[in-house]
C-alpha positions in Angstrom: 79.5 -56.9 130.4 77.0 -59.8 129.9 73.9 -59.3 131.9 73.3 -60.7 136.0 71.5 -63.7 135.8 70.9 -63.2 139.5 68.4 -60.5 139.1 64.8 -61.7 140.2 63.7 -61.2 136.4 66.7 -61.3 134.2 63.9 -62.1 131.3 63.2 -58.5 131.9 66.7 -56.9 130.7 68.3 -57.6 127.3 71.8 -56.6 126.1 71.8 -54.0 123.2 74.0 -57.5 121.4 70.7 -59.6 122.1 68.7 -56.8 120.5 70.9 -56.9 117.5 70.8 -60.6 117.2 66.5 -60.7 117.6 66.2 -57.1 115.2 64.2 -59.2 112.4 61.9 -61.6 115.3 58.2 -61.3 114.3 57.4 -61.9 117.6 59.2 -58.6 118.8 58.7 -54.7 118.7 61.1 -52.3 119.6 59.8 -48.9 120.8 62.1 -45.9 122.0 60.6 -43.1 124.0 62.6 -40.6 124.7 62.5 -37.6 127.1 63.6 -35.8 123.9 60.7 -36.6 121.4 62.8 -34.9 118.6 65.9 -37.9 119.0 63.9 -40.5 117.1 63.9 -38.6 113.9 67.6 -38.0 114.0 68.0 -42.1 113.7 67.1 -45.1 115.7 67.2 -49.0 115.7 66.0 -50.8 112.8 62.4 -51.5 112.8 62.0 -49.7 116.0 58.4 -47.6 116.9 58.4 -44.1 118.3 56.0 -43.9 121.3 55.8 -40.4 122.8 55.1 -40.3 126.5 52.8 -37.6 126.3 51.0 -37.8 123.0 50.4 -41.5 122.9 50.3 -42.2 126.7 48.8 -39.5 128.2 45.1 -38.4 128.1 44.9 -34.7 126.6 42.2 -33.2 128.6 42.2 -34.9 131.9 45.6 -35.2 134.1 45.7 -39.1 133.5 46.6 -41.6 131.3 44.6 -42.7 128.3 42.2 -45.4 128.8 42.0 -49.1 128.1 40.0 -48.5 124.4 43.0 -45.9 123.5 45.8 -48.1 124.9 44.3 -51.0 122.3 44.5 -49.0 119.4 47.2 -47.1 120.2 48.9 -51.0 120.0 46.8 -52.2 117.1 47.9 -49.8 114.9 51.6 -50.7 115.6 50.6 -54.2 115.2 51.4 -55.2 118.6 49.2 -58.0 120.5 49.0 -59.4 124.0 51.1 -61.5 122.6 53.9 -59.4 121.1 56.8 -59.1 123.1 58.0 -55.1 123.5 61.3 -54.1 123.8 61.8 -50.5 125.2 64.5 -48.3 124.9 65.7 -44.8 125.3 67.8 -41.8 126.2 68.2 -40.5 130.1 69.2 -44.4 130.9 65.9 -45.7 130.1 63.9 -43.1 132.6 61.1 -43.0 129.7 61.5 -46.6 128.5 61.0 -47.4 131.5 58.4 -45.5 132.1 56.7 -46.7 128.9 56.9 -49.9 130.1 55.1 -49.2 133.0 52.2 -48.0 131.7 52.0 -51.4 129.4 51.9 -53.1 132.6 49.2 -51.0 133.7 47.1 -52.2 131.1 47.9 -55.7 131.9 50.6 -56.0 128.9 53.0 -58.5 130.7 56.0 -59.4 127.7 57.8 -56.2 128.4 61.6 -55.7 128.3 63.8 -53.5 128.6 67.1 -52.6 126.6 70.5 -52.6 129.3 72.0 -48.8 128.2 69.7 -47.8 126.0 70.1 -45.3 123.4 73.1 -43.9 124.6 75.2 -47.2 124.7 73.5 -48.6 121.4 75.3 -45.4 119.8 78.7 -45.3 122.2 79.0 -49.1 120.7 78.9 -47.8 117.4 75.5 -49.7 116.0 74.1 -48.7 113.5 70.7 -46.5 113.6 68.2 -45.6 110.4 66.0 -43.5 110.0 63.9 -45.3 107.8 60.2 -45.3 109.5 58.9 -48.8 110.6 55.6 -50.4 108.0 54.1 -52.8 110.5 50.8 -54.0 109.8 47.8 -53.4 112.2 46.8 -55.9 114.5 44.0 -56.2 116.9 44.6 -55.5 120.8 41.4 -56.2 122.7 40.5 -53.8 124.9 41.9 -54.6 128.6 38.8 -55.4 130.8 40.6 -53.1 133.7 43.7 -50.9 133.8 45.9 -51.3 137.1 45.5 -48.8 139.1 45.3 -50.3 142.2 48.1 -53.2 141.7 51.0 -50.8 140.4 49.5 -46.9 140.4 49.9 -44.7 143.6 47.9 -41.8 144.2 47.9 -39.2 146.5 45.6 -40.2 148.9 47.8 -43.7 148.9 51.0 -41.8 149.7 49.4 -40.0 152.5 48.6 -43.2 154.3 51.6 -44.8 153.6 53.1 -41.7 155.1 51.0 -41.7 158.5 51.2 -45.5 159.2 55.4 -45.3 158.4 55.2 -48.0 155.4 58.3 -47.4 153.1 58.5 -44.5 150.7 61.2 -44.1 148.2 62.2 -40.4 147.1 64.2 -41.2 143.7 64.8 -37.5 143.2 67.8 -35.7 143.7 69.6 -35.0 147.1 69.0 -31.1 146.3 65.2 -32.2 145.9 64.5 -33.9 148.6 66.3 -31.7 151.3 64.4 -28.8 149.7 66.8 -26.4 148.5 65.7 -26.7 145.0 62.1 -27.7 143.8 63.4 -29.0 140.5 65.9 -31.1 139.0 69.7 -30.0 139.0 70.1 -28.5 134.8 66.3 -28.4 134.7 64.5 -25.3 134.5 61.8 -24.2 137.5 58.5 -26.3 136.9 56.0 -24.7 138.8 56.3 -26.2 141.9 55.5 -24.0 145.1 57.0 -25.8 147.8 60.6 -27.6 148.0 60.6 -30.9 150.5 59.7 -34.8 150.4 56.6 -36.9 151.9 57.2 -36.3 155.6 58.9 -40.3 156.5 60.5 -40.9 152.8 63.7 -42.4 152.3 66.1 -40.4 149.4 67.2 -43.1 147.2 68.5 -40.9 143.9 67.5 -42.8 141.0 71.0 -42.8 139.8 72.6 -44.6 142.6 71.1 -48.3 140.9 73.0 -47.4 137.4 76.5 -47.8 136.1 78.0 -44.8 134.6 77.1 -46.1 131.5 73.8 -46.5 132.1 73.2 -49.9 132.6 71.6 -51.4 135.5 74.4 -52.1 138.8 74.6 -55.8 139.6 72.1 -57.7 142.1 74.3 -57.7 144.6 74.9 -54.1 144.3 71.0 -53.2 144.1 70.3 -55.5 147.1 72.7 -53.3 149.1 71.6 -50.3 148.2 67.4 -51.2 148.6 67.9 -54.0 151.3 70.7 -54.0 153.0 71.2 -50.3 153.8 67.2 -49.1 153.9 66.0 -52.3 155.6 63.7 -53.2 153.3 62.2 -56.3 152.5 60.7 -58.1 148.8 57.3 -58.3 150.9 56.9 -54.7 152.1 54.2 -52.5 150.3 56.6 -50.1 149.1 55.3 -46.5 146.9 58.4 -44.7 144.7 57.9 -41.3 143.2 59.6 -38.0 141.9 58.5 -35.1 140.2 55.7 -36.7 137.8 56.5 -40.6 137.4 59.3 -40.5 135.3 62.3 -41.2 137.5 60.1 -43.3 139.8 59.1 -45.7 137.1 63.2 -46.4 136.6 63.2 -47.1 140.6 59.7 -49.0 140.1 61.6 -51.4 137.3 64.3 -52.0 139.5 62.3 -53.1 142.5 60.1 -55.0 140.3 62.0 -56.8 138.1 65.5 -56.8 139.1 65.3 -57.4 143.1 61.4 -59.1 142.8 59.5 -56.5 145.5 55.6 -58.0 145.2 54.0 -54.9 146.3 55.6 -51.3 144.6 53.5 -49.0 143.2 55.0 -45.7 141.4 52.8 -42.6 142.5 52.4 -40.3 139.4 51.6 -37.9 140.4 54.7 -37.5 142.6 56.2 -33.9 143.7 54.3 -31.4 141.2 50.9 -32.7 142.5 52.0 -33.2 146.3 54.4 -29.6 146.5 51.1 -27.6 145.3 48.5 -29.1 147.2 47.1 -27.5 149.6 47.4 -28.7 153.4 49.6 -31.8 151.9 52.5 -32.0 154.8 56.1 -31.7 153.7 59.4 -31.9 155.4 62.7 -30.8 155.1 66.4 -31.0 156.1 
């Protein structure tokens, strides 16, 4: 199915053929990030980096993400500069590419794409994968001046005002989540959570409802019924997703951004592990 040129961004969303066709562009790298950090060793696309959401992303003492001076070498060493355009991909359709992506953007990394399907139609196609490890030569990143935080980052305190004064909040979780009657993920096991609920005023938008069963995107028109049409809500609202820690929300967060063009939607991180522990933070339930 070739992609929707009606999406606010199409730019932003290549076909696995266009990935085939631009495997050798100098100007591209392709990195897969996976939910499953073990699936890149078993065989991925030719040329393409591994980039582990928690090792490379996150910072390992502090409950954050690295900081601009990591982010630039984590992308010099992979020889990727400002001017590199990355192509992300993965398993789960694209919850951690997408997620990946995001936190390029929130160093201020703007040529970011991602891969319609991802790993699991790139293999139901039959192309091929290798396991042949990537020589790229180091580059230099300079470190971004700022990370953005305020522009594309939600934190709790954020979520509790846009709570109290009724500004949209999207629950991307599951309908088991959000009602309360589980506090983790249908298949998953039991994360630590203490309390079972949403952000009291939240609007239960399952992640899954903007794919296709094949784990590309649903068309514009279909997204701008499911986001506009049947919650209300407009490309000029400021608008916070989340889930359980970012993961889901920064699939919902791509979709807003890039596909339907929403200005103003931040993904809150730190989503239901941080806000179904804290203490005094209000819940509801159905």
């Amino acid at each position: 199915m070739p992609l929707d040129f009606n999406y606010a961004h199409p730019e932003a969303l290549v076909s696995t053929q266009w990935v085939v066709e631009h495997l050798d562009d100098p100007s591209l790298c392709i990195v897969e990030s996976n939910e499953d950090i073990l699936l890149y060793d078993t065989g991925h696309l030719k040329g393409a980096l591994h980039i582990d959401w928690r090792r490379d992303l996150q910072d390992p003492l502090v409950r954050d993400y690295i900081q601009p001076k990591d982010f630039a070498a984590l992308c010099s060493s992979h020889g990727i500069t400002p001017e590199t355009t990355v192509v992300f991909y993965g398993d789960k359709s694209n919850w951690w590419a997408c997620y990946a992506l995001w936190v390029f953007r929130l160093f201020g990394h703007t040529k970011v794409k991602i891969m319609n399907g991802g790993r699991d139609k790139w293999i139901l196609e039959g192309r091929t994968l290798v396991r042949d490890l990537p020589q790229r030569e180091p580059a230099h990143y300079p470190v971004p001046l700022v990370r953005l935080d305020d522009e594309i980052r939600a934190f709790y305190e954020d979520a509790w005002s846009q709570s109290q004064k009724k500004q949209p909040l999207v629950d991307v979780r599951s309908p088991g989540e959000f009602s309360g009657e589980i506090t983790h993920m249908p298949e998953y096991p039991q994360e630590g959570v203490l309390r079972g609920g949403h952000i009291p005023g939240a609007h239960s938008v399952p992640w899954k409802r903007a794919v296709n069963p094949d784990g590309t995107f649903k068309s514009a028109q279909e997204l701008h019924h499911i986001y506009q049409q049947s919650l209300g809500l407009k490309p000029n609202d400021p608008l916070i997703a989340y889930c359980r820690i970012g993961e889901r929300s920064s699939h919902t967060w791509f979709v807003l951004t890039y596909l339907l063009g929403f200005l103003h939607v931040r993904n809150y991180d730190g989503s239901w592990t941080e806000w179904g522990n804290r203490v005094r933070a209000p819940i509801e339930r159905l």
